[in-house]
mmCIF file of the C-alpha atoms, coordinates in Angstrom:
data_MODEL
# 
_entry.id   MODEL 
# 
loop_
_atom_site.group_PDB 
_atom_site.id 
_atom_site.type_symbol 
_atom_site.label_atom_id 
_atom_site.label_alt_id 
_atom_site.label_comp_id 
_atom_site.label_asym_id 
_atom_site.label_entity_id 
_atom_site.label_seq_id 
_atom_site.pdbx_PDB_ins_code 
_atom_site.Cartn_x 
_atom_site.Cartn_y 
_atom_site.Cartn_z 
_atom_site.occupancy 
_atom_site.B_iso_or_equiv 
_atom_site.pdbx_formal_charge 
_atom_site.auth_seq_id 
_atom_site.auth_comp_id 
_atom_site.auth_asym_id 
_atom_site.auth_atom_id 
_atom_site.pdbx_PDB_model_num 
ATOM 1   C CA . UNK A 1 1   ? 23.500 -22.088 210.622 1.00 0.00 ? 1   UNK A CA 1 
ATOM 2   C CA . UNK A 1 2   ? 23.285 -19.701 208.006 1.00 0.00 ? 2   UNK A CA 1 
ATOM 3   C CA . UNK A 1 3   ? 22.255 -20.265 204.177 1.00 0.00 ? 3   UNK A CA 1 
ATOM 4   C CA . UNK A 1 4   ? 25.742 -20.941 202.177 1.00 0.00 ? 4   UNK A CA 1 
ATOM 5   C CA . UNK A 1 5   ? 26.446 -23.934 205.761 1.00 0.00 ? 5   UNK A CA 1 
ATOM 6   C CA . UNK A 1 6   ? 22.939 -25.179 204.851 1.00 0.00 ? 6   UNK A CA 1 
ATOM 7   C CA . UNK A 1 7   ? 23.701 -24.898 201.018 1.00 0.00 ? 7   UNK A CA 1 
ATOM 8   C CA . UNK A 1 8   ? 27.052 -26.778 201.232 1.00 0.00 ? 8   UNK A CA 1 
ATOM 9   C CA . UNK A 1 9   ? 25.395 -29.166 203.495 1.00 0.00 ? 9   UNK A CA 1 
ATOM 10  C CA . UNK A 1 10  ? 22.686 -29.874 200.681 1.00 0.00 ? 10  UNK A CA 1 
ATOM 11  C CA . UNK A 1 11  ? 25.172 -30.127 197.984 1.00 0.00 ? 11  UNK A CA 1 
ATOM 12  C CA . UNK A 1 12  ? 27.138 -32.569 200.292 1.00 0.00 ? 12  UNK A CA 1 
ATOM 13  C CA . UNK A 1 13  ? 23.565 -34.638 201.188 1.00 0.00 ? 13  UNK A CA 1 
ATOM 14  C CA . UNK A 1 14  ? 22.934 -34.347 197.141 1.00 0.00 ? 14  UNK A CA 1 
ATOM 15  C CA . UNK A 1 15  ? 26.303 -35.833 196.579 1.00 0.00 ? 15  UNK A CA 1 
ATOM 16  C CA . UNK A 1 16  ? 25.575 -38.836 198.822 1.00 0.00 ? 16  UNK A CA 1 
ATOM 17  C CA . UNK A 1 17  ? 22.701 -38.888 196.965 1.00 0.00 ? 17  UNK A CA 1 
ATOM 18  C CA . UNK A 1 18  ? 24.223 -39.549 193.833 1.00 0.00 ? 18  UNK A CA 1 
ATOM 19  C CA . UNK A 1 19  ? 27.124 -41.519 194.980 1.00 0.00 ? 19  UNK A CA 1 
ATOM 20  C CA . UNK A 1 20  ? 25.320 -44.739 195.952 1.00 0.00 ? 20  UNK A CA 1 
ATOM 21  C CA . UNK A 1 21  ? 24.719 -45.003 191.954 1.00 0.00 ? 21  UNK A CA 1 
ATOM 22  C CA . UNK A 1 22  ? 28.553 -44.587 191.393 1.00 0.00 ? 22  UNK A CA 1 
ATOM 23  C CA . UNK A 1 23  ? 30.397 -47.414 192.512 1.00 0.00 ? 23  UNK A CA 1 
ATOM 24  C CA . UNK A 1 24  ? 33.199 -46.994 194.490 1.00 0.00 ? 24  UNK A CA 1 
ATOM 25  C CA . UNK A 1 25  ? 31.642 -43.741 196.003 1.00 0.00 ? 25  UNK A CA 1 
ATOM 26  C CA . UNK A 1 26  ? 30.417 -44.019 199.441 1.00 0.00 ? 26  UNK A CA 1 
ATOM 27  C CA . UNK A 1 27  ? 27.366 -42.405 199.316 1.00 0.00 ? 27  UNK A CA 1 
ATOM 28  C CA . UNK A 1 28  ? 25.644 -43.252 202.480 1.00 0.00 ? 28  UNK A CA 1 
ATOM 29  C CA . UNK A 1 29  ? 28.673 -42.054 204.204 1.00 0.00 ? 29  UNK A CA 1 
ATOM 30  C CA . UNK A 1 30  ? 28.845 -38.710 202.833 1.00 0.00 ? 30  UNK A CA 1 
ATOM 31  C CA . UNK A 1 31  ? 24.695 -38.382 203.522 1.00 0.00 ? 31  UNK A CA 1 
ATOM 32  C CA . UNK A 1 32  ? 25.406 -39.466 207.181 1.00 0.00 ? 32  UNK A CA 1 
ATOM 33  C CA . UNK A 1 33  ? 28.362 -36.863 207.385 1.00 0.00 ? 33  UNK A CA 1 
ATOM 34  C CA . UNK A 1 34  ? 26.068 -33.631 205.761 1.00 0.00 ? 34  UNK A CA 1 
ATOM 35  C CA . UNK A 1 35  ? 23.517 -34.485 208.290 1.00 0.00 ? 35  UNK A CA 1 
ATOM 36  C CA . UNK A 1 36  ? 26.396 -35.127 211.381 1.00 0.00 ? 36  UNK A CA 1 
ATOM 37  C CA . UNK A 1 37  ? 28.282 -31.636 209.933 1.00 0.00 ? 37  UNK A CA 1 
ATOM 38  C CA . UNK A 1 38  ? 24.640 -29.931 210.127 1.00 0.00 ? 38  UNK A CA 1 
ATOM 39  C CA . UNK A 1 39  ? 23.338 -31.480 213.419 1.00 0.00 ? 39  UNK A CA 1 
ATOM 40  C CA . UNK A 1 40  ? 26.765 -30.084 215.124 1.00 0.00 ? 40  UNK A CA 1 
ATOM 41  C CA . UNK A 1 41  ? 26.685 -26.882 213.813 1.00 0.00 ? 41  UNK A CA 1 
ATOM 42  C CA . UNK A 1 42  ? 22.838 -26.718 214.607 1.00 0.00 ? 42  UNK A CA 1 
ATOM 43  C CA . UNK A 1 43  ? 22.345 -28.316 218.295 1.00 0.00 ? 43  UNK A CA 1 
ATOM 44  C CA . UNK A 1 44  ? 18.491 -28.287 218.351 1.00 0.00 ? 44  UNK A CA 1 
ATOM 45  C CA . UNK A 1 45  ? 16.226 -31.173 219.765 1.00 0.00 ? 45  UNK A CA 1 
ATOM 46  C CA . UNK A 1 46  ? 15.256 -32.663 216.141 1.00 0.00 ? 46  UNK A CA 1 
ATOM 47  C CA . UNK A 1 47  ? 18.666 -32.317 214.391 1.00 0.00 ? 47  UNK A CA 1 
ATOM 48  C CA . UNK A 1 48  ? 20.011 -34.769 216.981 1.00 0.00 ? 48  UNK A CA 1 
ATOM 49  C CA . UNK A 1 49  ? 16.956 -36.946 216.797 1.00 0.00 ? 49  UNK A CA 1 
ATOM 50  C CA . UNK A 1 50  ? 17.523 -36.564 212.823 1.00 0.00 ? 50  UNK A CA 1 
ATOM 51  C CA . UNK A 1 51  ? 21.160 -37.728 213.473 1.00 0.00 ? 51  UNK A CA 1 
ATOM 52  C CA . UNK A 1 52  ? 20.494 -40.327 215.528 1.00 0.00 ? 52  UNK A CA 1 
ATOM 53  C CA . UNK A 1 53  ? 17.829 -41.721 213.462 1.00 0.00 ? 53  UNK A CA 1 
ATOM 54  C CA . UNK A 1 54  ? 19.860 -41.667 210.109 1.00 0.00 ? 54  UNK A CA 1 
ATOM 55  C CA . UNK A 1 55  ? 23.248 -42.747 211.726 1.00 0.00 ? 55  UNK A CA 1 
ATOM 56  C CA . UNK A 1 56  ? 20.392 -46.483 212.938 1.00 0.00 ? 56  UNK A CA 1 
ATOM 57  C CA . UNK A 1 57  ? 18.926 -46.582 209.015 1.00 0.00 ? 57  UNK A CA 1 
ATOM 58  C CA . UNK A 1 58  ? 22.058 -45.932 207.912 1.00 0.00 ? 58  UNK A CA 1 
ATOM 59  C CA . UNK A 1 59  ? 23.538 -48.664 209.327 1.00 0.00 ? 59  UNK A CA 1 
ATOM 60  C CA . UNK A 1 60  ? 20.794 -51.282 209.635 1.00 0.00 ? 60  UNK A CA 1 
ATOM 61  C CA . UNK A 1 61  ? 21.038 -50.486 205.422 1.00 0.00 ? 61  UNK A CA 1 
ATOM 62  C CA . UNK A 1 62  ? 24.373 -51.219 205.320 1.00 0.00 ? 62  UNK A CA 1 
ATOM 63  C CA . UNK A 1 63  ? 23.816 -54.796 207.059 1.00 0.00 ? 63  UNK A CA 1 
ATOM 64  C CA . UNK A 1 64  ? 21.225 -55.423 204.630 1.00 0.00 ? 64  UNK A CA 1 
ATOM 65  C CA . UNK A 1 65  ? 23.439 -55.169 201.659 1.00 0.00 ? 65  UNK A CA 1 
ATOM 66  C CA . UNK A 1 66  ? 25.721 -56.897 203.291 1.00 0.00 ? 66  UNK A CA 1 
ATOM 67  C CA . UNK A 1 67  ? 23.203 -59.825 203.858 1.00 0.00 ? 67  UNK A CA 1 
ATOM 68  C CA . UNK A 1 68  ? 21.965 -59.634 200.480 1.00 0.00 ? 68  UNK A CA 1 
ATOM 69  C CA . UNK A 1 69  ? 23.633 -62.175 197.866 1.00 0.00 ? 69  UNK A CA 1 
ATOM 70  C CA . UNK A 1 70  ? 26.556 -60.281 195.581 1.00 0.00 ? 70  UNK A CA 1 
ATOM 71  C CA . UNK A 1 71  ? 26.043 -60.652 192.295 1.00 0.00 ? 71  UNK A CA 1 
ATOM 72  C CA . UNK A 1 72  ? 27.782 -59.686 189.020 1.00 0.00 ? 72  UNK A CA 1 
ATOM 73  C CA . UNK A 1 73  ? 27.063 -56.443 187.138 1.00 0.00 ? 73  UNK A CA 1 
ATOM 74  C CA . UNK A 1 74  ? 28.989 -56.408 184.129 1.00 0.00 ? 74  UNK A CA 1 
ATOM 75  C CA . UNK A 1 75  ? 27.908 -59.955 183.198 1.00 0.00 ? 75  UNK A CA 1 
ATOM 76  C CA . UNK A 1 76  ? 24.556 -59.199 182.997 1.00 0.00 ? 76  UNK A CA 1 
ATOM 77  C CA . UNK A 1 77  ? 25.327 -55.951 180.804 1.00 0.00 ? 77  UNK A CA 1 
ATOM 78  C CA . UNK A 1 78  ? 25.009 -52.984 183.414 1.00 0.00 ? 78  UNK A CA 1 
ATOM 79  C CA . UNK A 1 79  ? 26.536 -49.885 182.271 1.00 0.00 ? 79  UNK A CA 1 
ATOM 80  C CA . UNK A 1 80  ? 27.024 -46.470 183.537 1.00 0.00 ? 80  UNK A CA 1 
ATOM 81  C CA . UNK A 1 81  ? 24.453 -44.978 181.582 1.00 0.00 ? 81  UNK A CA 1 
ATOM 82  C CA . UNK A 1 82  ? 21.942 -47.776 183.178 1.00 0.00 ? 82  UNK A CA 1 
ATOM 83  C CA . UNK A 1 83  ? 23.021 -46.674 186.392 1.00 0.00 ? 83  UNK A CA 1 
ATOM 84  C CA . UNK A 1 84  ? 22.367 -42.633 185.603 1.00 0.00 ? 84  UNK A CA 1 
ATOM 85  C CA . UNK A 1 85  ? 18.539 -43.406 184.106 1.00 0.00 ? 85  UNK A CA 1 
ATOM 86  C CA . UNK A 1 86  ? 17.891 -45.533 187.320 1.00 0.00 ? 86  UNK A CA 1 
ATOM 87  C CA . UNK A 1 87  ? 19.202 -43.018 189.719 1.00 0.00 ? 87  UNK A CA 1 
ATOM 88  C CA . UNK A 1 88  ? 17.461 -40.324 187.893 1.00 0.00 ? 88  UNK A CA 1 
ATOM 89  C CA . UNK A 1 89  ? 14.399 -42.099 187.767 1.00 0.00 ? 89  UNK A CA 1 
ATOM 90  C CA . UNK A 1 90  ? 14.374 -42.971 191.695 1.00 0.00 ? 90  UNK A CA 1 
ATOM 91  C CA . UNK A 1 91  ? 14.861 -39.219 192.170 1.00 0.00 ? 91  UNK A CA 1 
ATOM 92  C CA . UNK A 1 92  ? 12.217 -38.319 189.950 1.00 0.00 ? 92  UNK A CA 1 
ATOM 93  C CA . UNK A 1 93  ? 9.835  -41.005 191.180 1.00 0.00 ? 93  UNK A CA 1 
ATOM 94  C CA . UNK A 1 94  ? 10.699 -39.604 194.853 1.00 0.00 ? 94  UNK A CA 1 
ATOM 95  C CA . UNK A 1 95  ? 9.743  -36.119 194.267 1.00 0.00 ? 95  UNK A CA 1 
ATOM 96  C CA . UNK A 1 96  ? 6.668  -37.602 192.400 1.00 0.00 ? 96  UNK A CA 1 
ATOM 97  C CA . UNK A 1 97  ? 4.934  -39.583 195.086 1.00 0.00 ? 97  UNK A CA 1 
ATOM 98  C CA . UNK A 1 98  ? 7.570  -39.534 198.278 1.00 0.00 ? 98  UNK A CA 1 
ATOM 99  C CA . UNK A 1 99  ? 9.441  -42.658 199.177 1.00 0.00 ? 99  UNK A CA 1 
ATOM 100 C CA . UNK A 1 100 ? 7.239  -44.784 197.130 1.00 0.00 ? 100 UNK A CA 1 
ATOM 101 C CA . UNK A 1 101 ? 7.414  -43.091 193.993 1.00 0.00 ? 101 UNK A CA 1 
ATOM 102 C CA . UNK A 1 102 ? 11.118 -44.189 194.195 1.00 0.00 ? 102 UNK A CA 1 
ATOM 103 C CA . UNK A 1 103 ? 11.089 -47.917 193.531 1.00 0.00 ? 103 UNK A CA 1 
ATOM 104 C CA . UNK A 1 104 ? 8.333  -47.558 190.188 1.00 0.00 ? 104 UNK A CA 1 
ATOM 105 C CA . UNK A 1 105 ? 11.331 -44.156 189.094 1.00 0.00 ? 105 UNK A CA 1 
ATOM 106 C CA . UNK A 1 106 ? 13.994 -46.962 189.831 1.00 0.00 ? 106 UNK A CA 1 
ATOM 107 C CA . UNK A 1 107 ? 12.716 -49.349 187.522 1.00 0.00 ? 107 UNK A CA 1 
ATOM 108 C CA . UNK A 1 108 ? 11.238 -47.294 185.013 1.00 0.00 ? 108 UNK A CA 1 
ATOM 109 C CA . UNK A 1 109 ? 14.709 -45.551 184.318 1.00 0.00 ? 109 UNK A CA 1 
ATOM 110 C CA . UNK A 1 110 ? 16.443 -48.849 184.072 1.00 0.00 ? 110 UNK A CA 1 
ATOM 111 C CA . UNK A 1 111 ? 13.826 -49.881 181.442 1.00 0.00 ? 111 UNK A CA 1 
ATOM 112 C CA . UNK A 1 112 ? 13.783 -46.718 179.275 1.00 0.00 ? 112 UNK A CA 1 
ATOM 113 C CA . UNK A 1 113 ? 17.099 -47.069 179.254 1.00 0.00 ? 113 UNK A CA 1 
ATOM 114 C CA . UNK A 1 114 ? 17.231 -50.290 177.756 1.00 0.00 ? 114 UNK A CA 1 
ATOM 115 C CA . UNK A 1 115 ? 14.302 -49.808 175.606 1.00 0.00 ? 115 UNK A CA 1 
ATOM 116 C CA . UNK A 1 116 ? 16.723 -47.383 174.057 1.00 0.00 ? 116 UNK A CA 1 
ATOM 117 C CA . UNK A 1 117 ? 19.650 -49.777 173.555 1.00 0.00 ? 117 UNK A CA 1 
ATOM 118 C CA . UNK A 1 118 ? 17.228 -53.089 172.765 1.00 0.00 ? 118 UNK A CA 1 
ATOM 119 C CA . UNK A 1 119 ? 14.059 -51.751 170.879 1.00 0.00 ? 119 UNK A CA 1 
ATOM 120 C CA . UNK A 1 120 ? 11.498 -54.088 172.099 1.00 0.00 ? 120 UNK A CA 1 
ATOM 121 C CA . UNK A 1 121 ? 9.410  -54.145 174.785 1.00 0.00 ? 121 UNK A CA 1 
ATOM 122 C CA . UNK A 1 122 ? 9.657  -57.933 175.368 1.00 0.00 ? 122 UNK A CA 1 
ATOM 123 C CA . UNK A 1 123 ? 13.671 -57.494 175.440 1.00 0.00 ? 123 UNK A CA 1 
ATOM 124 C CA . UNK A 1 124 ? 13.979 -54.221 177.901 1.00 0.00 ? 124 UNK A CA 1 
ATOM 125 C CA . UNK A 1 125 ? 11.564 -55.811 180.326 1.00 0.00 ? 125 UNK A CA 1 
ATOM 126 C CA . UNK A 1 126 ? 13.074 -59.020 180.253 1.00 0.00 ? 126 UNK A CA 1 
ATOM 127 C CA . UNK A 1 127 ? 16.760 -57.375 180.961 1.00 0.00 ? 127 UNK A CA 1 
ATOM 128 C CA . UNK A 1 128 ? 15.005 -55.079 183.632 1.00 0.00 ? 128 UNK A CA 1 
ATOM 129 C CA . UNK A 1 129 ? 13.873 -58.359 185.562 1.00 0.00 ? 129 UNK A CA 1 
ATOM 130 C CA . UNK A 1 130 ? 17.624 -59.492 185.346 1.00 0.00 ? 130 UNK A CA 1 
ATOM 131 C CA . UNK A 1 131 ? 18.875 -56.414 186.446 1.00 0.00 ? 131 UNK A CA 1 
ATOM 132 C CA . UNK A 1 132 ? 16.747 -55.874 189.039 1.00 0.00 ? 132 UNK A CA 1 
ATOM 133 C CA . UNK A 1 133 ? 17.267 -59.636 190.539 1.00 0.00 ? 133 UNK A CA 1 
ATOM 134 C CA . UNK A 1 134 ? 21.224 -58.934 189.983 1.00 0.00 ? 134 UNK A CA 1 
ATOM 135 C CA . UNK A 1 135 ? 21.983 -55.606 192.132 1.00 0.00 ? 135 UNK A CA 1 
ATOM 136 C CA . UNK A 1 136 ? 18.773 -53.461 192.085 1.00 0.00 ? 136 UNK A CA 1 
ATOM 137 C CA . UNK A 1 137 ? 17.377 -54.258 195.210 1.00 0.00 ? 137 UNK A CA 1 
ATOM 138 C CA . UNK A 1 138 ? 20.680 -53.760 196.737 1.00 0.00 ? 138 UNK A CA 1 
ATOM 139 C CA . UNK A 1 139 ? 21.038 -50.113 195.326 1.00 0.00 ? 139 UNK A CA 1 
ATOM 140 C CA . UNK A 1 140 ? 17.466 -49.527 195.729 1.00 0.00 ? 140 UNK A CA 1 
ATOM 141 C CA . UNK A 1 141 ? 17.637 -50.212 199.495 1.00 0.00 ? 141 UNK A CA 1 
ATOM 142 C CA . UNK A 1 142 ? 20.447 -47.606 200.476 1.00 0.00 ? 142 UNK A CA 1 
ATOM 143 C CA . UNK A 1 143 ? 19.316 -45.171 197.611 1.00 0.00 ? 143 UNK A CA 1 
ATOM 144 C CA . UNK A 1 144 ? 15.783 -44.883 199.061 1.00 0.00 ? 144 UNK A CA 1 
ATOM 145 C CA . UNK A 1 145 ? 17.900 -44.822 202.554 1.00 0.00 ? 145 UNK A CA 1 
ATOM 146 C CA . UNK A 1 146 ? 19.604 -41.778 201.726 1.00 0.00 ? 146 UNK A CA 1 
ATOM 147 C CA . UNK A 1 147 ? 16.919 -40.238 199.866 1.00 0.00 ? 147 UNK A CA 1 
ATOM 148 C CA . UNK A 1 148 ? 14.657 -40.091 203.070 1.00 0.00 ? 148 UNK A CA 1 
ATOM 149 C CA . UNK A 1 149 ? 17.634 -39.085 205.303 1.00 0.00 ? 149 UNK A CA 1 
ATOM 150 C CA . UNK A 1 150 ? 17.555 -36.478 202.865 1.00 0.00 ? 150 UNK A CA 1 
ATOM 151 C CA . UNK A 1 151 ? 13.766 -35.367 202.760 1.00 0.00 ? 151 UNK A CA 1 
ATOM 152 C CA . UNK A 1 152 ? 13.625 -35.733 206.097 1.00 0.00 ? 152 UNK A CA 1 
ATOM 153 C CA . UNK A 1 153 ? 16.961 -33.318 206.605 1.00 0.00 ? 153 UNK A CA 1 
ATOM 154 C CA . UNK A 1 154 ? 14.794 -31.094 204.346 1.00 0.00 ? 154 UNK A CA 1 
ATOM 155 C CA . UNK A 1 155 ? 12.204 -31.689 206.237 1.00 0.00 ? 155 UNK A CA 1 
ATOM 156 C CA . UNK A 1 156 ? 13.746 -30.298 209.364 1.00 0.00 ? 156 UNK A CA 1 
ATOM 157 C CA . UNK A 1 157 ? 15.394 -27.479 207.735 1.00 0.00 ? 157 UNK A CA 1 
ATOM 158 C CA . UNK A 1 158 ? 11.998 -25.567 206.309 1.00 0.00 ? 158 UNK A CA 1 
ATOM 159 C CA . UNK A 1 159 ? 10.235 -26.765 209.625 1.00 0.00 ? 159 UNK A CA 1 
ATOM 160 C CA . UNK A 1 160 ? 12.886 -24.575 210.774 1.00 0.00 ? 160 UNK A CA 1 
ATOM 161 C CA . UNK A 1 161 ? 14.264 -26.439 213.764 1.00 0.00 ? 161 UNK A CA 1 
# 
């Protein structure tokens, strides 16, 4: 595969990526299609172990949310914006210290941002508990999904299998 295949399928992975923070978007999906679109085009040993692997997280991650209890966004005062500084954060917090790195970006970019909006302390970290018990642990389990389908694709692709 040469560089603008492997540069399309990083923009696609990077979409994915952000997707999962947009709702509506089917992020997973479009990380488990970059990695299908690359493993095709590549036919080595580890991109089909690399497929295979992300198509099982993939889907065990979609059970999970499915398991997970629903809860209401906008009545707790989520916004777009919220959703951006989280995301951003995760990503951040990834590159930081890998996979781990991504839960204390997660929650730190949901609490700047509402440090911005609230002013206090005491009132961002109280609405970053609420958040966090209303839909963070559902986007935080197929974000950090997708994000190490995506280091790992990475991964691969500089190993240069």
């Amino acid at each position: 595969m040469d560089l603008p295949q492997l540069l399309l399928v990083g923009l696609v992975l990077l979409l994915g990526v952000l997707g999962v923070l947009v709702p509506g978007v089917p992020g997973t999906w479009l990380v488990w299609a970059g990695v299908l679109w690359w493993a095709l085009h590549q036919r080595s040993g580890p991109a089909w172990v690399l497929l295979v692997s992300a198509t099982g997280l993939l889907l065990v991650v979609q059970v999970v949310k499915w398991l997970l209890p629903p809860r209401r966004l906008r009545g707790i005062g989520a916004s777009r914006r919220m959703a951006v500084y989280a995301g951003g954060g995760a990503v951040l917090g990834f590159v930081v210290v890998p996979v781990l790195g991504a839960v204390a970006g997660f929650v730190g970019g949901i609490y700047l941002c509402e440090r911005r909006r609230l002013g206090t302390h005491g009132e961002a970290w109280s609405s970053v508990r609420t958040v966090m018990r209303a839909a963070g642990t559902s986007i935080l389990v197929e974000l950090l999904a997708c994000l190490t389908v995506t280091a790992a694709w990475l991964g691969v692709v500089l190993s240069g299998s």
